[in-house]
C-alpha positions as CSV (number, residue, x, y, z in Angstrom):
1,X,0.0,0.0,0.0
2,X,1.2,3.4,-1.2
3,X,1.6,6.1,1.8
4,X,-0.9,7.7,1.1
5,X,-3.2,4.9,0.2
6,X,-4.5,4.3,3.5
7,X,-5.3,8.3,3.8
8,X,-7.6,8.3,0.6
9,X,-10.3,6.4,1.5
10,X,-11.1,7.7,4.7
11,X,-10.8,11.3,3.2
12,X,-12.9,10.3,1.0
13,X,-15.9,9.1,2.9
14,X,-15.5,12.2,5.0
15,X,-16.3,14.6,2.4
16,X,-19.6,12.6,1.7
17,X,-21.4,14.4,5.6
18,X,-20.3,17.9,4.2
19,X,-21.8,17.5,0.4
20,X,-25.0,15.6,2.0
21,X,-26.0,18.4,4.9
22,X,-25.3,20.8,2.3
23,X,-27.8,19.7,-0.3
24,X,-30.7,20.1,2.5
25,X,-29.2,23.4,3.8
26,X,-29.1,25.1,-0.1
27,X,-30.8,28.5,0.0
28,X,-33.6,27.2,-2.8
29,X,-33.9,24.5,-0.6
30,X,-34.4,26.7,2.5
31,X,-36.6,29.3,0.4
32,X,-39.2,26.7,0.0
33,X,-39.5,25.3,3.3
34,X,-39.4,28.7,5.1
35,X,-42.4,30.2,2.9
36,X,-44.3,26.8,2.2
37,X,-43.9,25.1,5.8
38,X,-42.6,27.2,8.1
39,X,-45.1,30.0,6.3
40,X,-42.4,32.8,7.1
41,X,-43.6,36.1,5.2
42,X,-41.4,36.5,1.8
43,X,-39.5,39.9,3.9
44,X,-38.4,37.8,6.6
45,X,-37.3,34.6,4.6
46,X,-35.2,37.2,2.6
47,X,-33.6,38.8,5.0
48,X,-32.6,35.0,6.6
49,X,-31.4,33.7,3.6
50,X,-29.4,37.4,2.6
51,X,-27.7,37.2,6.5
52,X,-27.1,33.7,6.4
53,X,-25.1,33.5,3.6
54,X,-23.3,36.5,3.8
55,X,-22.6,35.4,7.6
56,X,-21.6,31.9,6.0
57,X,-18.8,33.7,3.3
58,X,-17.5,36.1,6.4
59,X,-16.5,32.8,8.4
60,X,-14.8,31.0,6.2
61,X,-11.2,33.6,5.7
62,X,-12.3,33.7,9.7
63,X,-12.6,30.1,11.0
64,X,-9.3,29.4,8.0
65,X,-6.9,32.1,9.9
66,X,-7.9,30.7,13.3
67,X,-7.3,26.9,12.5
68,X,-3.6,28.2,10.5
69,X,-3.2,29.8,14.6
70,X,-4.2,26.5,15.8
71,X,-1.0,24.3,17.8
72,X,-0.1,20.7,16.7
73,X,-2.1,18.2,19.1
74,X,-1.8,14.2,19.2
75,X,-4.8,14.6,16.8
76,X,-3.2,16.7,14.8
77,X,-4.0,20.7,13.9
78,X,-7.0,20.1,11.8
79,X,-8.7,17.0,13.1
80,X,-10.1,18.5,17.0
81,X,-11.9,21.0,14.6
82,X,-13.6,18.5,12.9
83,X,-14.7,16.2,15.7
84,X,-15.6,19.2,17.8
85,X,-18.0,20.7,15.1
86,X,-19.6,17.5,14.2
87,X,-22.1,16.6,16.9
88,X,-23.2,20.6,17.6
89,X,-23.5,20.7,13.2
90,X,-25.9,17.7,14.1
91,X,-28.3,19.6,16.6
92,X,-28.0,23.2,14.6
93,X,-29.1,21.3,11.2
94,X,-31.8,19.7,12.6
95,X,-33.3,22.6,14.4
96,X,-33.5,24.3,11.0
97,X,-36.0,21.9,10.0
98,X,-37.8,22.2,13.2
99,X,-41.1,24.6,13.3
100,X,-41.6,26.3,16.6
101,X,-44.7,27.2,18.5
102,X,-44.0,30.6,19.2
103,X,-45.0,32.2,15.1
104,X,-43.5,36.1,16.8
105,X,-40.2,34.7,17.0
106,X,-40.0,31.9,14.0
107,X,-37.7,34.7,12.2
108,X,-35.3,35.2,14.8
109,X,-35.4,31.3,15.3
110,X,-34.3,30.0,11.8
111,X,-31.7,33.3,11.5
112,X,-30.1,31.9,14.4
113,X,-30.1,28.5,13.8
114,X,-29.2,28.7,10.0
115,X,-26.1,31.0,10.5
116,X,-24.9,28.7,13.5
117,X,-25.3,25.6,11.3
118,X,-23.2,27.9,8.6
119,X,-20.5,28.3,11.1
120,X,-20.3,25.3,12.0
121,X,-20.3,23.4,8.8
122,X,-17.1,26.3,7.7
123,X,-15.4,24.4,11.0
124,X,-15.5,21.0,9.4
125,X,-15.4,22.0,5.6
126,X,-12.3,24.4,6.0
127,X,-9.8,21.7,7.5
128,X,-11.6,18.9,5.8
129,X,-10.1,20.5,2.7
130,X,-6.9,21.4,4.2
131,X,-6.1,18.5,5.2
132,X,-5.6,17.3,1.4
133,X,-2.1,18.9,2.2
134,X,-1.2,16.8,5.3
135,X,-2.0,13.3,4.4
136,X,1.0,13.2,2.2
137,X,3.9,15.0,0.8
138,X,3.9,13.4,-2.5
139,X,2.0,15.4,-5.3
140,X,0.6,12.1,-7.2
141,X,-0.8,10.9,-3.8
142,X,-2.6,14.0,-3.5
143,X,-3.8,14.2,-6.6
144,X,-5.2,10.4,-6.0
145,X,-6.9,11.6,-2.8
146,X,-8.6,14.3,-4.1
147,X,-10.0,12.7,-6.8
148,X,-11.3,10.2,-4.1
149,X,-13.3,12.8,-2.0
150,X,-14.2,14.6,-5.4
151,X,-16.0,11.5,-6.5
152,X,-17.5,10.8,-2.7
153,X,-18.8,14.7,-3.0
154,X,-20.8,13.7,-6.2
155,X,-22.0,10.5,-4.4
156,X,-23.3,12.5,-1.2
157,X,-24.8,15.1,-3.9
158,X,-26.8,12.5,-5.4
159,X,-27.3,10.6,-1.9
160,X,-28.6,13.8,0.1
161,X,-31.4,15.1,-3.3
162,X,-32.6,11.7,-3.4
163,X,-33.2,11.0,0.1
164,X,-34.7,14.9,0.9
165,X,-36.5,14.5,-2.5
166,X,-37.8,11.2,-2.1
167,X,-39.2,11.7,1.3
168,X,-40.0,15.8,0.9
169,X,-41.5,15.0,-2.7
170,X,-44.2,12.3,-0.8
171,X,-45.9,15.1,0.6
172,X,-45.3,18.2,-2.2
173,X,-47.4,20.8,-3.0
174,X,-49.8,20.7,-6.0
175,X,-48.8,23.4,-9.0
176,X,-52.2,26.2,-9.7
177,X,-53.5,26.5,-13.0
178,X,-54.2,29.7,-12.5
179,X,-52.6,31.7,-9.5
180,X,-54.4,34.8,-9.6
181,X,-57.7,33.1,-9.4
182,X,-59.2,33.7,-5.7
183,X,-61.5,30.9,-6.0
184,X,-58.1,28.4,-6.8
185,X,-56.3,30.2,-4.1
186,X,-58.9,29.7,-1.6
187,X,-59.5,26.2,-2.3
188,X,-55.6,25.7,-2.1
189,X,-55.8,27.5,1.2
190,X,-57.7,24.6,2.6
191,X,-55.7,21.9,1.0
192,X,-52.6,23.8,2.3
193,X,-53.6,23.2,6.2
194,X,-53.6,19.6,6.2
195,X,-50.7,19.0,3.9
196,X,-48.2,21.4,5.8
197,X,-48.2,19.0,8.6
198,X,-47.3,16.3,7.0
199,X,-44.6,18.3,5.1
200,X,-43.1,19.0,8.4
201,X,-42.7,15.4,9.5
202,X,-41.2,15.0,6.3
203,X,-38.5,17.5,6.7
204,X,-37.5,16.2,10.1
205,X,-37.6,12.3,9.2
206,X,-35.3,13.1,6.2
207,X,-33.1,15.4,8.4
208,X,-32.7,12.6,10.6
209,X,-32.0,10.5,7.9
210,X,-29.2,12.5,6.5
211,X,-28.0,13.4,9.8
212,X,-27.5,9.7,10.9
213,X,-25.5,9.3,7.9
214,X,-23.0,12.9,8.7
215,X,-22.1,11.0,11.6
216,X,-21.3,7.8,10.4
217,X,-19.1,9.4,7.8
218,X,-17.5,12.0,9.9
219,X,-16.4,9.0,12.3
220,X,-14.9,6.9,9.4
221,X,-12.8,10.1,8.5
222,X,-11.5,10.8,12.5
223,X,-10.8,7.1,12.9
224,X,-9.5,6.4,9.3
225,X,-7.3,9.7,8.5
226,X,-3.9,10.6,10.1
227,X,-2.3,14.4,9.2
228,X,1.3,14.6,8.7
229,X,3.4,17.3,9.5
230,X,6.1,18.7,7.1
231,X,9.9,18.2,8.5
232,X,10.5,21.8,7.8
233,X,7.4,23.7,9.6
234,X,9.0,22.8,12.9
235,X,11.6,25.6,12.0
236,X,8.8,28.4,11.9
237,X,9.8,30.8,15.0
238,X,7.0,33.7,14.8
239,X,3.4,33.8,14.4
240,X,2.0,35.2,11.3
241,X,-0.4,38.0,11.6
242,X,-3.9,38.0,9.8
243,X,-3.2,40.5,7.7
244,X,0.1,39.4,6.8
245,X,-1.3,36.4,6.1
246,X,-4.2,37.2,3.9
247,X,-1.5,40.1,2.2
248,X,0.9,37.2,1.5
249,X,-1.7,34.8,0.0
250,X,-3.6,37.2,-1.7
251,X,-0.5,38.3,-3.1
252,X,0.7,35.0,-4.7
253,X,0.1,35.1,-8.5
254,X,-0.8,31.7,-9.4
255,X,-3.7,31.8,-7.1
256,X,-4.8,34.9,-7.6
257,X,-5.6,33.5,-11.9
258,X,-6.7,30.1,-10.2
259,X,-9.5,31.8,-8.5
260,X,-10.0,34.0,-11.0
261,X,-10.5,31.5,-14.0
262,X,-12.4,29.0,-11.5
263,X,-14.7,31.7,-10.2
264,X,-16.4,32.7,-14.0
265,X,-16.4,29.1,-14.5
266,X,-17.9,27.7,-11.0
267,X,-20.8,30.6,-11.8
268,X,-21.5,29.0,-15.2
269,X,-22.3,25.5,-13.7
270,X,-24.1,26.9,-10.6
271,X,-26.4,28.8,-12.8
272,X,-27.0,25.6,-14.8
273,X,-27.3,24.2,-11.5
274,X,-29.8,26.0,-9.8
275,X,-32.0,26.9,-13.0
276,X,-32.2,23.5,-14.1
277,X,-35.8,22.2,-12.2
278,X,-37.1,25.1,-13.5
279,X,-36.1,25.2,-16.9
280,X,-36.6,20.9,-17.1
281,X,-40.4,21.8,-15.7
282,X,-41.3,25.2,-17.6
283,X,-39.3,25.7,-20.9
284,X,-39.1,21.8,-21.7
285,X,-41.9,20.4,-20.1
286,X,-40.8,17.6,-18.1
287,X,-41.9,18.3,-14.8
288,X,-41.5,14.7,-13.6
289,X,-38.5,14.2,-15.5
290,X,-35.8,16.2,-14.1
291,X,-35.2,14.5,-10.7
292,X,-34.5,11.6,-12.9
293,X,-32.3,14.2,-15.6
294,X,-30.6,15.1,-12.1
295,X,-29.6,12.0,-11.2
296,X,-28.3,11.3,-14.7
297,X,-26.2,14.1,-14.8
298,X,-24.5,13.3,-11.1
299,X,-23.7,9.4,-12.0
300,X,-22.5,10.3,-15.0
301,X,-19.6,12.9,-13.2
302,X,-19.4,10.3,-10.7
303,X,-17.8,7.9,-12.8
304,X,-16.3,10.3,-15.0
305,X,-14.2,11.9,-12.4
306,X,-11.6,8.6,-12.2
307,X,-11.3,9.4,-16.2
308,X,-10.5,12.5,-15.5
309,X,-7.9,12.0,-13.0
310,X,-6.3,9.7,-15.6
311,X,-6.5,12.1,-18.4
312,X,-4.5,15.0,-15.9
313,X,-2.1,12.6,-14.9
314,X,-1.4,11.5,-18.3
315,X,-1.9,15.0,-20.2
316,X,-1.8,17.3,-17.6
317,X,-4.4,19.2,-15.4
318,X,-4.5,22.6,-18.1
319,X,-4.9,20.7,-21.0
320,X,-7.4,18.8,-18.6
321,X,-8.9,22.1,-18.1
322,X,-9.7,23.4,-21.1
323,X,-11.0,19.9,-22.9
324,X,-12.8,19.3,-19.5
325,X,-14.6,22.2,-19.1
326,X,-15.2,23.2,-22.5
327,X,-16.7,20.0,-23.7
328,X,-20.2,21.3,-22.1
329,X,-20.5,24.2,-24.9
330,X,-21.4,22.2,-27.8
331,X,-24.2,20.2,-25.6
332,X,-25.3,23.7,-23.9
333,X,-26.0,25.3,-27.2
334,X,-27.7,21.8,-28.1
335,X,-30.3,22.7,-25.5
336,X,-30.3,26.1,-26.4
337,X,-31.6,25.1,-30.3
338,X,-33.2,21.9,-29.9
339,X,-37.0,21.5,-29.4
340,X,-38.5,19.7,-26.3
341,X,-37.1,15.8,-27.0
342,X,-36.4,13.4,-24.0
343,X,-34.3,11.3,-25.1
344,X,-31.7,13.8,-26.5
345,X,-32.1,15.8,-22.8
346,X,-31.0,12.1,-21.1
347,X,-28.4,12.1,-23.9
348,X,-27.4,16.1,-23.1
349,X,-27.1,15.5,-19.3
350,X,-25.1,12.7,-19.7
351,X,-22.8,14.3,-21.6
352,X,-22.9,17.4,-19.0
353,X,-21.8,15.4,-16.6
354,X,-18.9,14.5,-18.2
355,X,-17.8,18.0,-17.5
356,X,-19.4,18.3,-14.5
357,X,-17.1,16.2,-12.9
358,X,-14.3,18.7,-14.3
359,X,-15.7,21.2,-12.8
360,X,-15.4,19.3,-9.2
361,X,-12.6,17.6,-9.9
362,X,-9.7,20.2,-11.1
363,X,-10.0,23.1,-8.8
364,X,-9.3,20.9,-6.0
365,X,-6.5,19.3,-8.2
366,X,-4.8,22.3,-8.5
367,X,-4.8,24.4,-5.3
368,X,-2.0,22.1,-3.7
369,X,0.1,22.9,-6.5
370,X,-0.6,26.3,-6.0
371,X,0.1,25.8,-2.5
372,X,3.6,24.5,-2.9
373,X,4.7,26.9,-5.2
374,X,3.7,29.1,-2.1
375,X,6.4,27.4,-0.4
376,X,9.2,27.5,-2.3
377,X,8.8,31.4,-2.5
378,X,7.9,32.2,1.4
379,X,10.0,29.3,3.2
380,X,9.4,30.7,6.7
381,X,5.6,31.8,6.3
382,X,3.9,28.2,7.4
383,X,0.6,27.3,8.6
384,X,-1.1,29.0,5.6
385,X,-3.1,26.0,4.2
386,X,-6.0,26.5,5.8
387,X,-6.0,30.7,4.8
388,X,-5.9,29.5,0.6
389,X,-8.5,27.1,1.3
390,X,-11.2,28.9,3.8
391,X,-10.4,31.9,0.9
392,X,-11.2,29.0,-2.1
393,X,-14.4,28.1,-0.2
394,X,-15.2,31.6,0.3
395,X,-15.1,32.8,-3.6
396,X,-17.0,29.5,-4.5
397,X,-19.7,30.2,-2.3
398,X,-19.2,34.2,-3.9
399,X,-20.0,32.5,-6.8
400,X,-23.3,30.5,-5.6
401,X,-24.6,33.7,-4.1
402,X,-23.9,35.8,-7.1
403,X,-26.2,33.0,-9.5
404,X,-29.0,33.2,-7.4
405,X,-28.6,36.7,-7.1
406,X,-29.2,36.9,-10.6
407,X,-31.7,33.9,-11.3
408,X,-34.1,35.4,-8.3
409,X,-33.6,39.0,-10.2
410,X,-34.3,37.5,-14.0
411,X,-37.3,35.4,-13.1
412,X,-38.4,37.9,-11.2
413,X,-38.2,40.7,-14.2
414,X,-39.6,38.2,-16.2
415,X,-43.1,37.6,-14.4
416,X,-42.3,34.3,-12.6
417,X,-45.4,32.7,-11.1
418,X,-44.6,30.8,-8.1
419,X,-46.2,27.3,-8.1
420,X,-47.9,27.6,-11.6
421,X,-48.1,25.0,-13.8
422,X,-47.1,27.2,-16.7
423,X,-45.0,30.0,-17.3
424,X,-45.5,33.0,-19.7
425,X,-42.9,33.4,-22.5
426,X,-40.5,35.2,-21.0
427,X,-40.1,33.5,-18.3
428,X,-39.1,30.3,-20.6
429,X,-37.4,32.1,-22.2
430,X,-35.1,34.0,-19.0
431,X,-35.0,30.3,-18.0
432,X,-33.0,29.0,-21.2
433,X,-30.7,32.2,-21.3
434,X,-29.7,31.4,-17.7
435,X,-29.3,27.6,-18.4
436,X,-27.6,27.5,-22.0
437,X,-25.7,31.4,-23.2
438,X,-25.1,32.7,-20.2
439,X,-23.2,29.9,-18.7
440,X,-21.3,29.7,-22.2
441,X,-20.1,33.1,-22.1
442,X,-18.9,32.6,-18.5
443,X,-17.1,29.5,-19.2
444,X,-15.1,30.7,-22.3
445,X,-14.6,33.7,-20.3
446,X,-12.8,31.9,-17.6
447,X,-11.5,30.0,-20.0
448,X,-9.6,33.1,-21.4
449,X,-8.5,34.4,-17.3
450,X,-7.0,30.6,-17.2
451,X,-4.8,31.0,-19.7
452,X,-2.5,33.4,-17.5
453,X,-2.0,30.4,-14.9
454,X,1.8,29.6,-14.2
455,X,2.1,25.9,-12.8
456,X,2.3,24.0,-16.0
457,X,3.4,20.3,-15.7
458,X,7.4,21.2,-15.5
459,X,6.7,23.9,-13.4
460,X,5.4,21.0,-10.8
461,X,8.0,19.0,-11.4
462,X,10.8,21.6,-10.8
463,X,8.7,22.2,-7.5
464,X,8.3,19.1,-6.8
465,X,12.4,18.6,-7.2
466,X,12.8,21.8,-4.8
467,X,10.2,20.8,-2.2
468,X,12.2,17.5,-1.7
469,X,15.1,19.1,-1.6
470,X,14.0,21.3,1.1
471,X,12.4,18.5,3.2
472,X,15.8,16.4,2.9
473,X,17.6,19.4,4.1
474,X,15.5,20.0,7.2
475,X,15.0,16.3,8.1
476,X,19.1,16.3,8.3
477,X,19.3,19.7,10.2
478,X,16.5,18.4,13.0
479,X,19.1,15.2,13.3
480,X,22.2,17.5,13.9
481,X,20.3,20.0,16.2
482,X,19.2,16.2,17.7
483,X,22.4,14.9,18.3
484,X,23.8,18.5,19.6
485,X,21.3,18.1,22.1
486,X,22.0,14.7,23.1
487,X,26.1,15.6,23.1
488,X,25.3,18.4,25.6
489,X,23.5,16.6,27.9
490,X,26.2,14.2,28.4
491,X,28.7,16.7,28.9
């Protein structure tokens, strides 16, 4: 068994608690229960959803400079975050899903629980990511373990929408025909009472169900994952600073055109992402279709992503880039010309997929290159790891809260009517601009920003050569400084 071999698998099955809680916790998600279930007025569910997230992207540079302050334990430095966020991630996720008696003080209620569950999730996601960096020092083992927890992401995806849609969709709200209608809307008042009930049971049996299976996971991670510290991090006399630390990261090229290329592209999916119910139920027509048009599109990057991670190591991870990524065009402007034809959408999320799984994959790929080129040109600045990733997960979820922004703001322009079985023209139309040309001109765009990226393939190497060097160098200084120390004490 390789070094790292071990490592892999139980990395992997602990990124599977973070992707599952995370598909129940998304703000569409928590849009519809808050207004349908929990029968929050539209103001207030705004204003928890706006505060939430923007709470969730101010923690994660936060919670990432306090775990790089954070002392080596027997556990490690990242591990006690983990197992000390799990169980109180538990009780804040499920208390989201939980209505209370008192309706004054439902508002304050879900604001409170839904940024504490945001907090707490940044505890566990920011050194679960980090810790890519200290399960090995060898860059193909890396590479092999994130491509492990890449693929377990995909799996938790598809595991957490089919267990909250599965169980939710048993007790879903009928579409109206006609919204505006007060003889509809008081009939659907009284079907409304009796069905919120059971949609409330719902919520909580599959919150228990996916929170049984974050802590199954998060155990095989503690229990099955062991961090290794670099030889030469031991040498590190003074503490760094936040703002040195966010100046010196911040500061470091390569990144800086990793994030940038990765952000325009990580908007092009999300839009696709959270457009695509829509667009499947309106502009299509296959409102019982696209859970199943879902599920295609997350097996096939599921076992696309072990291609990938063949194609990087055998081509490189830019070349895998821009065939990765790119591939979805032709199949986006597919959509965007065909007519409404099942089989070629099954045949078109298939194929997106494909890049999908790019999309997870290469980010995550690339950031510990980044990292150790960060290294080699600031020696004595250590304990950064967790500052580039917290910062990685920060512009990502930048990204998600920018294509919502947007989606909420088009469909709304357009003349979206919530729950309607039909949609004007406009709105189809919105719905197939957000899905199909806007997320082509995003990806070409970032596309274009990745072009300036440094680390090609011999830049890795020549790291790689360096990094080595570096380690051997320390490993025979702490034996001399050893053996000084033993000679002393003798004399």
């Amino acid at each position: 068994m390789a070094k790292g071999e071990g490592a892999e698998s139980g990395s992997a099955a602990g990124l599977l608690p973070t992707s599952i809680l995370q598909v129940g916790e998304r703000p569409a998600q928590v849009k519809i229960y808050l207004l349908d279930v929990a029968q929050v007025d539209p103001f207030s569910a705004s204003i928890i959803l706006f505060v939430g997230r923007a709470w969730d992207a101010f923690t994660d540079p936060l919670v990432g400079f306090c775990i790089s302050k954070s002392s080596w334990t027997r556990l490690g430095r990242l591990m006690p975050w983990i197992i000390f966020s799990t169980p109180l991630a538990i009780i804040a996720y499920f208390l989201i899903w939980f209505v209370p008696d008192f309706p004054q003080g439902q508002a304050l209620w879900y604001l409170l629980f839904y940024c504490l569950f945001q907090t707490l999730v940044t505890c566990f996601h920011v050194p679960y990511s980090a810790l890519t960096m200290f399960i090995s020092t060898e860059q193909s083992e890396r590479d092999s373990a994130t491509a492990y927890r890449m693929t377990v992401e995909v799996l938790g995806t598809v595991l957490g929408t089919a267990i909250q849609g599965q169980i939710v969709g048993q007790a879903d709200m009928p579409c109206l025909e006609d919204p505006s209608d007060s003889a509809v809307a008081l009939e659907d008042a009284n079907r409304t009472q009796s069905i919120t009930s059971l949609r409330e049971t719902a919520y909580l049996l599959a919150a228990g169900v996916i929170a049984s299976i974050y802590v199954i996971c998060a155990v095989i991670l503690v229990l099955g994952v062991r961090e290794q510290r670099e030889p030469y991090e031991s040498q590190q006399a003074e503490p760094m600073s936040f703002f040195r630390g966010l100046r010196l990261v911040m500061s470091h090229g390569p990144y800086v055109r990793l994030i940038a290329g990765f952000l325009f592209t990580s908007l092009a999916f999300m839009l696709v992402e959270g457009n695509f119910a829509l667009f499947c139920t309106y502009t299509l027509g296959f409102r019982n279709e696209f859970q199943n048009l879902l599920l295609a599109i997350m097996l096939s990057a599921t076992f696309t992503i072990p291609l990938w991670q063949w194609f990087l190591t055998r081509f490189g991870k830019k070349t895998a880039v821009y065939v990765g990524i790119s591939s979805a065009v032709p199949f986006l402007i597919l959509v965007a010309l065909m007519e409404s034809n099942l089989i070629v959408t099954y045949v078109v999320a298939v194929a997106a997929g494909i890049s999908v799984a790019a999309a997870f994959l290469l980010p995550w790929s690339m950031l510990p290159d980044v990292i150790d080129d960060f290294h080699l040109k600031q020696p004595h600045s250590h304990g950064t790891e967790p500052i580039f990733f917290s910062f990685y997960v920060f512009f990502t979820k930048f990204a998600s809260g920018v294509s919502l922004g947007v989606s909420t703001l088009s469909l709304d322009f357009a003349g979206y009517r919530t729950r309607g079985c039909s949609q004007p023209a406009p709105v189809r139309f919105t719905l197939k601009m957000l899905v199909t040309m806007a997320p082509i001109a995003l990806i070409l765009l970032g596309l274009l920003l990745f072009k300036l990226y440094p680390i090609d393939e011999e830049k890795r190497r020549q790291n790689k050569k360096a990094l080595q060097a570096l380690r051997e160098e320390a490993s025979s200084s702490g034996c001399s400084d050893t053996d000084s120390t033993e000679l002393a004490s003798i004399l």
